[in-house]
mmCIF entry with sequence, helices, sheets and N, C-alpha, C, O atoms, coordinates in Angstrom:
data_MODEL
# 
_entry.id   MODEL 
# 
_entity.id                         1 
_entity.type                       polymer 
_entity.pdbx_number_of_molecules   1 
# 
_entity_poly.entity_id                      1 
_entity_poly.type                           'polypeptide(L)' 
_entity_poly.nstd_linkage                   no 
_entity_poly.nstd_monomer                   no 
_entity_poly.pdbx_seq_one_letter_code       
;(UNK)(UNK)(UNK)(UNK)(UNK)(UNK)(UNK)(UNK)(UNK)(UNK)(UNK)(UNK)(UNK)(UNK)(UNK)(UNK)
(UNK)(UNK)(UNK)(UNK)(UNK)(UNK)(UNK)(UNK)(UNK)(UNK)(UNK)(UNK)(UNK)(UNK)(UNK)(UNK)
(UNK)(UNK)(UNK)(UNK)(UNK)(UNK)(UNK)(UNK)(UNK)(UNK)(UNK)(UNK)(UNK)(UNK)(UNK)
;
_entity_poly.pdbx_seq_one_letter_code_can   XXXXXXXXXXXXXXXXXXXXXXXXXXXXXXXXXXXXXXXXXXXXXXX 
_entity_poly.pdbx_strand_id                 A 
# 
loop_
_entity_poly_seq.entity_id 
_entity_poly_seq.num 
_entity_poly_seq.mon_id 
_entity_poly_seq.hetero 
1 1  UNK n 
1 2  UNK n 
1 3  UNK n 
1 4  UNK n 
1 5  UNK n 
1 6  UNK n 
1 7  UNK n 
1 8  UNK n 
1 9  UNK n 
1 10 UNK n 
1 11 UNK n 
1 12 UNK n 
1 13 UNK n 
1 14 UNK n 
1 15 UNK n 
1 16 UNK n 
1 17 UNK n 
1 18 UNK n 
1 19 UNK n 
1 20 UNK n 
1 21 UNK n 
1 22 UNK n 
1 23 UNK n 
1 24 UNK n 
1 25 UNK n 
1 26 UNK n 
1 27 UNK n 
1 28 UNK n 
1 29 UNK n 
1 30 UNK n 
1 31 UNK n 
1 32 UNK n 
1 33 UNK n 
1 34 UNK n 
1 35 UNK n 
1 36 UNK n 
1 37 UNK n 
1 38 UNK n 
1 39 UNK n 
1 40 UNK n 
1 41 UNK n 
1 42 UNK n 
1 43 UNK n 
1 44 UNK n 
1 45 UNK n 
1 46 UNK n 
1 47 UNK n 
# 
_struct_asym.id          A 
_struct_asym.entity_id   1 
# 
loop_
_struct_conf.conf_type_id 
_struct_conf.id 
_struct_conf.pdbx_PDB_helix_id 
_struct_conf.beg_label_comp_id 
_struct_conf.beg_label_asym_id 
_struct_conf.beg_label_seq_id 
_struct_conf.pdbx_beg_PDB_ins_code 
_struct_conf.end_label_comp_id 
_struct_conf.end_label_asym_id 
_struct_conf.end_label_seq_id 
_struct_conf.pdbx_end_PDB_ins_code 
_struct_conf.beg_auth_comp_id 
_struct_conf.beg_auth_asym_id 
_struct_conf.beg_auth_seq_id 
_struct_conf.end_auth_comp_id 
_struct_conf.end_auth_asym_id 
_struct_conf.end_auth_seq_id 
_struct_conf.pdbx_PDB_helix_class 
_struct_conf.details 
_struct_conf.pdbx_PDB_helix_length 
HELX_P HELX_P1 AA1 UNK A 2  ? UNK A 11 ? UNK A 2  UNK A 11 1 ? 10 
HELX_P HELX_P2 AA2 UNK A 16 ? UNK A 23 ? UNK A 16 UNK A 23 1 ? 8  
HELX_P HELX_P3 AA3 UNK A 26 ? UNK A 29 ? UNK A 26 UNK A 29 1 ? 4  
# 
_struct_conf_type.id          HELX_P 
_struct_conf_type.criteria    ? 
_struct_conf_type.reference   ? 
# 
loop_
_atom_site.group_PDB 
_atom_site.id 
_atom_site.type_symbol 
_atom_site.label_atom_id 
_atom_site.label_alt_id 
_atom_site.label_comp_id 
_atom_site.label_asym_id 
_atom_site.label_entity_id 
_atom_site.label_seq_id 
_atom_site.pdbx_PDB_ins_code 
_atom_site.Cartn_x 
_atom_site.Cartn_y 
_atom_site.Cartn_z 
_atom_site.occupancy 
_atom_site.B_iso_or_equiv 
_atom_site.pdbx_formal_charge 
_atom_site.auth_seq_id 
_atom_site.auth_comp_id 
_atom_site.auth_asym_id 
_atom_site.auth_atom_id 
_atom_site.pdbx_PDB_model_num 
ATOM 1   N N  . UNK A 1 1  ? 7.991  3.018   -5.650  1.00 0.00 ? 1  UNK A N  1 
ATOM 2   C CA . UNK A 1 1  ? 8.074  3.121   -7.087  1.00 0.00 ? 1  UNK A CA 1 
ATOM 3   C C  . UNK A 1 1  ? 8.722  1.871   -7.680  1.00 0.00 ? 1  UNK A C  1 
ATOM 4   O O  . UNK A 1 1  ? 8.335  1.365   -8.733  1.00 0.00 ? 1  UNK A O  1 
ATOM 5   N N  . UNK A 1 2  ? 9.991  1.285   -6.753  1.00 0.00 ? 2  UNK A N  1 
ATOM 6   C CA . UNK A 1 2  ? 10.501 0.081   -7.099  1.00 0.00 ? 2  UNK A CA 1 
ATOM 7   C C  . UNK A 1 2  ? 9.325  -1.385  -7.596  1.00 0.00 ? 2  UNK A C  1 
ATOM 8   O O  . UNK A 1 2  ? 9.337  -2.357  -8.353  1.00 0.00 ? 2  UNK A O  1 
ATOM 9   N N  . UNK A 1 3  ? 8.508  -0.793  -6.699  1.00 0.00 ? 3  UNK A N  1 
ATOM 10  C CA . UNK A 1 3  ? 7.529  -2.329  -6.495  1.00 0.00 ? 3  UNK A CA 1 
ATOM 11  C C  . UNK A 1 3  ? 6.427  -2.103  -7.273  1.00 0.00 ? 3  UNK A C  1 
ATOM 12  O O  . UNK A 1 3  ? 5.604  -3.013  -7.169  1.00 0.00 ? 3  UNK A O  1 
ATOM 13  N N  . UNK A 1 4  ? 5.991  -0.883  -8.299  1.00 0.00 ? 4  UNK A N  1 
ATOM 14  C CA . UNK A 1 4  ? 5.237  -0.746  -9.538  1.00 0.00 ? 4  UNK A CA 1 
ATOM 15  C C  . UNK A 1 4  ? 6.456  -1.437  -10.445 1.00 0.00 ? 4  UNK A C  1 
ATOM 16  O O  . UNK A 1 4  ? 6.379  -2.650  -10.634 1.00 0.00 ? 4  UNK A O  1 
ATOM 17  N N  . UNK A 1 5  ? 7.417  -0.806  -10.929 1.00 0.00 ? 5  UNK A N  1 
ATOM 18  C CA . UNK A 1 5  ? 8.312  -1.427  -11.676 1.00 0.00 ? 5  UNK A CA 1 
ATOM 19  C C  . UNK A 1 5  ? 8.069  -2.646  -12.270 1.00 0.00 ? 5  UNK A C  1 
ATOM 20  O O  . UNK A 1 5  ? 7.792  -3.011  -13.413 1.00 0.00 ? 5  UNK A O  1 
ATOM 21  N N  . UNK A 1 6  ? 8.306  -3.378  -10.816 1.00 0.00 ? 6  UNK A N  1 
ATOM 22  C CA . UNK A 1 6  ? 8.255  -4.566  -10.991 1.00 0.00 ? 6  UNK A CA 1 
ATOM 23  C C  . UNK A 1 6  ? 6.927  -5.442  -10.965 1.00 0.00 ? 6  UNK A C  1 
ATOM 24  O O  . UNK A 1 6  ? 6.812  -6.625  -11.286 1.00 0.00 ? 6  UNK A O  1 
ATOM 25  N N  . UNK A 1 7  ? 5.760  -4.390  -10.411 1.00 0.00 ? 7  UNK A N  1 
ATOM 26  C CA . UNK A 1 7  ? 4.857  -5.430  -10.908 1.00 0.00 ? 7  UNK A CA 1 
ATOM 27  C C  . UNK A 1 7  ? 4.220  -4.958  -12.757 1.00 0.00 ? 7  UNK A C  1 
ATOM 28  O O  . UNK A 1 7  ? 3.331  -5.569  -13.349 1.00 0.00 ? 7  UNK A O  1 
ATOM 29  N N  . UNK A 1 8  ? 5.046  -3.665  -13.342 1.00 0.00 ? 8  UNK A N  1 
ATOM 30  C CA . UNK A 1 8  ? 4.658  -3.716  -14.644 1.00 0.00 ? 8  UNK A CA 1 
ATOM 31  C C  . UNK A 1 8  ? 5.455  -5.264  -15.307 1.00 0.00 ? 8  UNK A C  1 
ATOM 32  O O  . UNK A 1 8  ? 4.812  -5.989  -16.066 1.00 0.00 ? 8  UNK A O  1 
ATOM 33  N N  . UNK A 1 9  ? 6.817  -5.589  -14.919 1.00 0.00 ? 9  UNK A N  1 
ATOM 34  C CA . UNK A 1 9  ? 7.903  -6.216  -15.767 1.00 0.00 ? 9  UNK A CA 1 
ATOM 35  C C  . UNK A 1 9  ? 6.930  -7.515  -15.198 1.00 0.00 ? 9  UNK A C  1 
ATOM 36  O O  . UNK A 1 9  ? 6.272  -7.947  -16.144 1.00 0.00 ? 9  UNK A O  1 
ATOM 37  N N  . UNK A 1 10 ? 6.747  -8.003  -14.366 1.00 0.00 ? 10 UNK A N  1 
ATOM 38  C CA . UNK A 1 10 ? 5.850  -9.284  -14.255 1.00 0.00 ? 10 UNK A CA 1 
ATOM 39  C C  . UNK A 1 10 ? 4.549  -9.482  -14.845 1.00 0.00 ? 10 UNK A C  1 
ATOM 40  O O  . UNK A 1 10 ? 4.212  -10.655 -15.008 1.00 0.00 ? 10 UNK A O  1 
ATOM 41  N N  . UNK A 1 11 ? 3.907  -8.751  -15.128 1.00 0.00 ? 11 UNK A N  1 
ATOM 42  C CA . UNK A 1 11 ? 2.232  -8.287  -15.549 1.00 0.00 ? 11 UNK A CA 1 
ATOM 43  C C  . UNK A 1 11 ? 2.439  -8.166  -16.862 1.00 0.00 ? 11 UNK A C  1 
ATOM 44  O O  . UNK A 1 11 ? 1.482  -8.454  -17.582 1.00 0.00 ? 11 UNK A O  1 
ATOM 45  N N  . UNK A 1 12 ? 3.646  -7.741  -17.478 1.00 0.00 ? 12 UNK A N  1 
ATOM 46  C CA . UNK A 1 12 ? 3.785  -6.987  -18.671 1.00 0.00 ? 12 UNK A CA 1 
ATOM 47  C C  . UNK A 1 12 ? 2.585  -6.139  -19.342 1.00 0.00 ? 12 UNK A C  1 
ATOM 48  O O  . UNK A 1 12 ? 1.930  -6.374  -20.357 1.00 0.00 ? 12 UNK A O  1 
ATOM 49  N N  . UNK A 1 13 ? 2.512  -4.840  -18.221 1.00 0.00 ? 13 UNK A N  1 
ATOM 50  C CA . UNK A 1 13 ? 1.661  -3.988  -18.330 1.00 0.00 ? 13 UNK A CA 1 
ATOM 51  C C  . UNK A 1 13 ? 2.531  -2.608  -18.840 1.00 0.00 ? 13 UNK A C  1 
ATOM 52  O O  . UNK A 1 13 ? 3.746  -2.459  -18.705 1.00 0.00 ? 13 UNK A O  1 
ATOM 53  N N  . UNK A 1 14 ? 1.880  -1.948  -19.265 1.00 0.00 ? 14 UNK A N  1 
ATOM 54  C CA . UNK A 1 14 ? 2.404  -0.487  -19.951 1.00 0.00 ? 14 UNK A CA 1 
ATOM 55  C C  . UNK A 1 14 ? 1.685  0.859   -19.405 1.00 0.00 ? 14 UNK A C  1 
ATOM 56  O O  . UNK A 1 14 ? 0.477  1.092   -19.430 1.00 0.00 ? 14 UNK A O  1 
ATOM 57  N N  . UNK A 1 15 ? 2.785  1.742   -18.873 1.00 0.00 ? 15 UNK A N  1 
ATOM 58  C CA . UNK A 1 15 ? 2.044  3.133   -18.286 1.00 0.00 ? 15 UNK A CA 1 
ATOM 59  C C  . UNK A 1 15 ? 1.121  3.157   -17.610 1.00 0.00 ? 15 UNK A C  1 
ATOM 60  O O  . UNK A 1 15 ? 1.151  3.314   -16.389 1.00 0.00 ? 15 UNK A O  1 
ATOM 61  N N  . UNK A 1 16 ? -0.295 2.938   -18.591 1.00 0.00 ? 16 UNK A N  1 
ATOM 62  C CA . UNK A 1 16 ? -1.371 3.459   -18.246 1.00 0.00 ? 16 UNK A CA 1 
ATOM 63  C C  . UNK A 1 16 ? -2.204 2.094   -17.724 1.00 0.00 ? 16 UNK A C  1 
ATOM 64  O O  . UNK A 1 16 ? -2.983 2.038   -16.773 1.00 0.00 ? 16 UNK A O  1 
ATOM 65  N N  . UNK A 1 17 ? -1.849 1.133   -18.532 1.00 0.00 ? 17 UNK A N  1 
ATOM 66  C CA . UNK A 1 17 ? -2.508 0.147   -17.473 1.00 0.00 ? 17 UNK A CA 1 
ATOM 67  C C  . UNK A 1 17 ? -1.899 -0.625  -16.192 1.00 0.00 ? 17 UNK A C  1 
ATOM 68  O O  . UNK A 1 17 ? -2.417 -1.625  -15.696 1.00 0.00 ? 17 UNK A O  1 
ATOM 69  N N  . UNK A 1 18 ? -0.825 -0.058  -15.776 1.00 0.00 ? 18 UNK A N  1 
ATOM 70  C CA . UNK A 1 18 ? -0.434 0.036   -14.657 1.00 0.00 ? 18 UNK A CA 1 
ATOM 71  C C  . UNK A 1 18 ? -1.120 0.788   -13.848 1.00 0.00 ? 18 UNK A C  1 
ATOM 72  O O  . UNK A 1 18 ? -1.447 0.271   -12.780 1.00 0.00 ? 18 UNK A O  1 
ATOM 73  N N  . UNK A 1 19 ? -1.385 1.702   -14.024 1.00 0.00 ? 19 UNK A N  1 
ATOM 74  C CA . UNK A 1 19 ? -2.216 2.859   -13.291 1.00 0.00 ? 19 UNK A CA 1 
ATOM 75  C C  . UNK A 1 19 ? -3.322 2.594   -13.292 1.00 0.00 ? 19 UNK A C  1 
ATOM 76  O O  . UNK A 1 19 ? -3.861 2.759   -12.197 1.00 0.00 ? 19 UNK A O  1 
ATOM 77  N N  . UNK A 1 20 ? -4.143 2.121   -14.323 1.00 0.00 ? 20 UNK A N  1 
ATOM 78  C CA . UNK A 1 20 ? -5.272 1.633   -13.857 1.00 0.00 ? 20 UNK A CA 1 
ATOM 79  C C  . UNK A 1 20 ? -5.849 0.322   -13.221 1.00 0.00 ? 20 UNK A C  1 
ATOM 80  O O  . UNK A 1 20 ? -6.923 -0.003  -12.715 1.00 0.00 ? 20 UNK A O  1 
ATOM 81  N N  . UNK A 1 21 ? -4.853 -0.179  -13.433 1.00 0.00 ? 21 UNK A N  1 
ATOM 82  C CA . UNK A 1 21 ? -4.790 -1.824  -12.246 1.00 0.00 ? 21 UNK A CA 1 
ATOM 83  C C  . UNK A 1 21 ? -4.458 -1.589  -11.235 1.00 0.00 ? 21 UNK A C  1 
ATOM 84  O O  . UNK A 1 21 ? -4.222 -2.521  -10.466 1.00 0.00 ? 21 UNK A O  1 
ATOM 85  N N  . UNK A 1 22 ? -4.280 -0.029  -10.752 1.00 0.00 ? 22 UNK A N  1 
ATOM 86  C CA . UNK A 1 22 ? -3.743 0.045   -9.427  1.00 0.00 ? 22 UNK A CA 1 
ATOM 87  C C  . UNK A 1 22 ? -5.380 0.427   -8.828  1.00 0.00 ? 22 UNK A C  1 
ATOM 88  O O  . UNK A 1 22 ? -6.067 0.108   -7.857  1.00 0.00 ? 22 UNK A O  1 
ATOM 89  N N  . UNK A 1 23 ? -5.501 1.197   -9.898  1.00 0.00 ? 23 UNK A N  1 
ATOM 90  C CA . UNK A 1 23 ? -6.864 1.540   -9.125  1.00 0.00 ? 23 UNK A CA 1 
ATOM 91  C C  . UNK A 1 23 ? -8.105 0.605   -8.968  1.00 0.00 ? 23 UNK A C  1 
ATOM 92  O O  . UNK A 1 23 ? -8.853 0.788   -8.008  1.00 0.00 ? 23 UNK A O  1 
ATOM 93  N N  . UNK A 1 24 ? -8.413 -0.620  -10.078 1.00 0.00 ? 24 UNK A N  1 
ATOM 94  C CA . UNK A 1 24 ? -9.167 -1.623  -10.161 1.00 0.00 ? 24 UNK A CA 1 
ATOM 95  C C  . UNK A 1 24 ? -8.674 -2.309  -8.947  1.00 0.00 ? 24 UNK A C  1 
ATOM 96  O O  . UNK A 1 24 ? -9.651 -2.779  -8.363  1.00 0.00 ? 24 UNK A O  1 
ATOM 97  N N  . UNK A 1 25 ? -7.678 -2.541  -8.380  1.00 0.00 ? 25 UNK A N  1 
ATOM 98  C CA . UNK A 1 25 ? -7.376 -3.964  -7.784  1.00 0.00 ? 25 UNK A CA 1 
ATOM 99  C C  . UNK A 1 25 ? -6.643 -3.436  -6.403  1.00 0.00 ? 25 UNK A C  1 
ATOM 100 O O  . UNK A 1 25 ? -5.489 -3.011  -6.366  1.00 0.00 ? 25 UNK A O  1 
ATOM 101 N N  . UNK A 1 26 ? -7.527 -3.544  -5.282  1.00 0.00 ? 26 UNK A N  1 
ATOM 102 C CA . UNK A 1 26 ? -6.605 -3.882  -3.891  1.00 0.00 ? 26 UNK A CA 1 
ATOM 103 C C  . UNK A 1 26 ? -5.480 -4.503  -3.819  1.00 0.00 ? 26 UNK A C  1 
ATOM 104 O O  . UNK A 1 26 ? -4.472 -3.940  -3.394  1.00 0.00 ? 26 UNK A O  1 
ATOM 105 N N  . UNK A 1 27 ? -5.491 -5.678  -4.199  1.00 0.00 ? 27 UNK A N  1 
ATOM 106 C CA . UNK A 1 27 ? -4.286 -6.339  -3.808  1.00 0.00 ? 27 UNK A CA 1 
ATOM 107 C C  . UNK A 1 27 ? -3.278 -6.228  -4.442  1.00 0.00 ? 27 UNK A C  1 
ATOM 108 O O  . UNK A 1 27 ? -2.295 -6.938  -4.233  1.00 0.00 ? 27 UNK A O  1 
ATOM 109 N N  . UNK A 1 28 ? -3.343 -5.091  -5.560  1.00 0.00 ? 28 UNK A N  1 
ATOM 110 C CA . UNK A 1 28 ? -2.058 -4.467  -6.450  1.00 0.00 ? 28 UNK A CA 1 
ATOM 111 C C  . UNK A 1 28 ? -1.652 -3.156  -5.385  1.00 0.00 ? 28 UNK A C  1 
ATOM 112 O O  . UNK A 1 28 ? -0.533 -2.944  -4.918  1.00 0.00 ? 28 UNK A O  1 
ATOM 113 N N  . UNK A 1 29 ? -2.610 -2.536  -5.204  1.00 0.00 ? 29 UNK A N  1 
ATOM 114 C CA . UNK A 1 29 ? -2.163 -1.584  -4.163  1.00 0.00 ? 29 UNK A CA 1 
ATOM 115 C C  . UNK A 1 29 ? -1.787 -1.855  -2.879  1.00 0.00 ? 29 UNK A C  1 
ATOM 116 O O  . UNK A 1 29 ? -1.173 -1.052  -2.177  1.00 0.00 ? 29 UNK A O  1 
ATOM 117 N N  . UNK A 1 30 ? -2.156 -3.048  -2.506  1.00 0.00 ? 30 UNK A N  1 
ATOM 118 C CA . UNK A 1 30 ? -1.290 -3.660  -1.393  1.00 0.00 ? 30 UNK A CA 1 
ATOM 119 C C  . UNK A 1 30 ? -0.005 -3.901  -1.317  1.00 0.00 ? 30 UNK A C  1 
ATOM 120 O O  . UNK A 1 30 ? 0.809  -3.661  -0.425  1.00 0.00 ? 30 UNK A O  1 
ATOM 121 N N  . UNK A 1 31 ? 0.130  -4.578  -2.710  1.00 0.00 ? 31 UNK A N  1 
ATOM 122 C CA . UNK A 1 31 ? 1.464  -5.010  -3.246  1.00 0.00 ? 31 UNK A CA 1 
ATOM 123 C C  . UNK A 1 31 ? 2.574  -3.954  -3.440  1.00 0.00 ? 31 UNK A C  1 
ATOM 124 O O  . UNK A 1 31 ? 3.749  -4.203  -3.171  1.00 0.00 ? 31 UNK A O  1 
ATOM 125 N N  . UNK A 1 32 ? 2.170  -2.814  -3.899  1.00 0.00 ? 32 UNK A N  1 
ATOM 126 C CA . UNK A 1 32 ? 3.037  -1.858  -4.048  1.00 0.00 ? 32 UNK A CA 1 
ATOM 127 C C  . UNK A 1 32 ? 3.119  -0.628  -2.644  1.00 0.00 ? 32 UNK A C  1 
ATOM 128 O O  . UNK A 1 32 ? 3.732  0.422   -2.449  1.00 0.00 ? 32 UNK A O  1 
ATOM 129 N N  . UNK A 1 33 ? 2.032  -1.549  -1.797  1.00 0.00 ? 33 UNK A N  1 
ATOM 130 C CA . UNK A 1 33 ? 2.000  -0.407  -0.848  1.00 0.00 ? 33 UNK A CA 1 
ATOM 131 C C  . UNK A 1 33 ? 1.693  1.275   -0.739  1.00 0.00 ? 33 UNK A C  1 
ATOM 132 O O  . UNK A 1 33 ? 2.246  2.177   -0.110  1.00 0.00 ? 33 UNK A O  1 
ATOM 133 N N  . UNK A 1 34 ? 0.602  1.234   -1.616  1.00 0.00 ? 34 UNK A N  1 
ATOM 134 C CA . UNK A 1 34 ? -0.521 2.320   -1.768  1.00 0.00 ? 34 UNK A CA 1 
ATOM 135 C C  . UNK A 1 34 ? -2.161 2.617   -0.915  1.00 0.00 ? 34 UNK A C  1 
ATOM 136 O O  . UNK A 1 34 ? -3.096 1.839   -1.105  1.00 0.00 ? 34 UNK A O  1 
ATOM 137 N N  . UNK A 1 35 ? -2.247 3.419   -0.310  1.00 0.00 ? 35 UNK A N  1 
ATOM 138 C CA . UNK A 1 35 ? -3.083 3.450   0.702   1.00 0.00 ? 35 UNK A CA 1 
ATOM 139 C C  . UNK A 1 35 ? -4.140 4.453   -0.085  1.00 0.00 ? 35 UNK A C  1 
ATOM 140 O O  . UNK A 1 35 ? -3.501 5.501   -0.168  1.00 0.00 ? 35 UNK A O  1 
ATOM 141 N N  . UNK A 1 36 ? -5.533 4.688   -0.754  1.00 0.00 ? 36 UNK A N  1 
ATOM 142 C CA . UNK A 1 36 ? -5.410 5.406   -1.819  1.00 0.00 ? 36 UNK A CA 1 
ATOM 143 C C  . UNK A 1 36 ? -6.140 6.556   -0.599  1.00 0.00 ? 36 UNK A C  1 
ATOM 144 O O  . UNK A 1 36 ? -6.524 7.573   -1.178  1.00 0.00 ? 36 UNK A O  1 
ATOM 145 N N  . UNK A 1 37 ? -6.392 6.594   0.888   1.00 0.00 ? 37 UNK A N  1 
ATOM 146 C CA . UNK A 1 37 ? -6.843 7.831   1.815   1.00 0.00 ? 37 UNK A CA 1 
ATOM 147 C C  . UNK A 1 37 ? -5.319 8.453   1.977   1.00 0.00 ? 37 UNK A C  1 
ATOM 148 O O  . UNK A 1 37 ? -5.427 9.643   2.276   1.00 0.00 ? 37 UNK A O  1 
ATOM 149 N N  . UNK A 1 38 ? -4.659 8.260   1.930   1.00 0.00 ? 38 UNK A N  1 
ATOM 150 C CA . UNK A 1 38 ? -3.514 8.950   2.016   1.00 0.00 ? 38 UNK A CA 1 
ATOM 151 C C  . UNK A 1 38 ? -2.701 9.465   1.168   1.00 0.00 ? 38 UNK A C  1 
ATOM 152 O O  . UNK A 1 38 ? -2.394 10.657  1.148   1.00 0.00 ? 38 UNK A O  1 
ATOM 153 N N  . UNK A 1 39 ? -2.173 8.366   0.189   1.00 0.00 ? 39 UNK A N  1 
ATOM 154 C CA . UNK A 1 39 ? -1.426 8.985   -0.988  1.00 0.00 ? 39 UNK A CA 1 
ATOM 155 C C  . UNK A 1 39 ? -2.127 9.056   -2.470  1.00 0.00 ? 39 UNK A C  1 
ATOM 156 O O  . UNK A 1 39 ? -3.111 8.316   -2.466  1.00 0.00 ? 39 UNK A O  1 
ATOM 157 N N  . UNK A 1 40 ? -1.965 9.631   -3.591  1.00 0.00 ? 40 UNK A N  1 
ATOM 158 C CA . UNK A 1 40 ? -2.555 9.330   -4.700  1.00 0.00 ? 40 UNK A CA 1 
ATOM 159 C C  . UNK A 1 40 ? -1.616 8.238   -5.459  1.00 0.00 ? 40 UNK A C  1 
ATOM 160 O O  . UNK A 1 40 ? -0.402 8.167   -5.271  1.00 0.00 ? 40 UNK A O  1 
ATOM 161 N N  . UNK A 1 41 ? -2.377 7.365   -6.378  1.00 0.00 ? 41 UNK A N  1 
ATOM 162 C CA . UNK A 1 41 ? -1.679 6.625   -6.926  1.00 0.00 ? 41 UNK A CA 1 
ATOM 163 C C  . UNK A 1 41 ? -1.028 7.388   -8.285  1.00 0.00 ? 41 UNK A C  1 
ATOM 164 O O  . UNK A 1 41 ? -1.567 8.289   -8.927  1.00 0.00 ? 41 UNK A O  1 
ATOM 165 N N  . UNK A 1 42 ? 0.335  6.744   -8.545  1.00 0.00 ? 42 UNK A N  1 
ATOM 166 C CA . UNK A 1 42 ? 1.143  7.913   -9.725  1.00 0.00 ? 42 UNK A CA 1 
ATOM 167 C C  . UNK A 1 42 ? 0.312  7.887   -10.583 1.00 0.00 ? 42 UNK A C  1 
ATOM 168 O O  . UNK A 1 42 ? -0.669 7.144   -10.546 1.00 0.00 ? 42 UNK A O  1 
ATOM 169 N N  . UNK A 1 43 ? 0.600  8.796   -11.612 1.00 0.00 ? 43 UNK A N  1 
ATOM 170 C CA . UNK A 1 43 ? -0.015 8.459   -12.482 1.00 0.00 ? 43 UNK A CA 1 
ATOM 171 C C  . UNK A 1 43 ? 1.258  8.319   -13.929 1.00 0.00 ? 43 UNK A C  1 
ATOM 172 O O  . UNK A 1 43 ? 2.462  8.557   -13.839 1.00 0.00 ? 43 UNK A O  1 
ATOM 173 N N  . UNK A 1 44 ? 0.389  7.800   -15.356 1.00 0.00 ? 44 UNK A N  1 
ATOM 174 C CA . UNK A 1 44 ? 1.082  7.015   -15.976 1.00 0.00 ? 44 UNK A CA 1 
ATOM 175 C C  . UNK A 1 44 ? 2.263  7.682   -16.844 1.00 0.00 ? 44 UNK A C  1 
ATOM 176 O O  . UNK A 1 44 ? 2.835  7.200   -17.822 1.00 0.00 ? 44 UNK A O  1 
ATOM 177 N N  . UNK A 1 45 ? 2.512  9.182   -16.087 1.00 0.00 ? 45 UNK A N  1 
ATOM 178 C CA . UNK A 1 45 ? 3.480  9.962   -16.791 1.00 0.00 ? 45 UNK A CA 1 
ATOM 179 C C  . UNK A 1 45 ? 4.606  9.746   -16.012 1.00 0.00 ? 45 UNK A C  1 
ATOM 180 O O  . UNK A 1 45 ? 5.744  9.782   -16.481 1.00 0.00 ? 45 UNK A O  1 
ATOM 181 N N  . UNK A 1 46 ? 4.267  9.448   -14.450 1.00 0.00 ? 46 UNK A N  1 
ATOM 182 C CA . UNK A 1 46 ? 5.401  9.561   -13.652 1.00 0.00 ? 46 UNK A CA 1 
ATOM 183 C C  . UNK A 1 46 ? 5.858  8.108   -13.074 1.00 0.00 ? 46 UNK A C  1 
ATOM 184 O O  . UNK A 1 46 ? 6.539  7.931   -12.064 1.00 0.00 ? 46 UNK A O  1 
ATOM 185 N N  . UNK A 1 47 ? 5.235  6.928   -14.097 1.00 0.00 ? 47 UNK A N  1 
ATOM 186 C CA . UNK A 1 47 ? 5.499  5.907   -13.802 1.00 0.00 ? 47 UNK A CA 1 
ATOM 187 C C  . UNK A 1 47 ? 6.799  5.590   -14.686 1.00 0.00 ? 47 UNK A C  1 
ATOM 188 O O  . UNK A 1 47 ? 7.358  4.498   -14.592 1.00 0.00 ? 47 UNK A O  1 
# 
């Protein structure tokens, strides 16, 4: 959760397009270490 945080405060992304750049982009889910067969990515209430 630390490493969404911080890639909203670098991206200067908000909620929901955090959440959906997680889902557009591998190498955001790499970055935050999201596997999307295993876990679901948060979504933009619990970000």
């Amino acid at each position: 959760m630390l490493q969404i945080y911080f890639l909203q405060h670098w991206l200067e992304l908000s909620d929901p397009a955090a959440e959906e750049a997680m889902y557009d982009s591998r190498a955001m889910r790499r970055l935050v270490g999201i596997d999307l067969g295993n876990e679901p990515i948060p979504d933009e209430t619990a970000l």
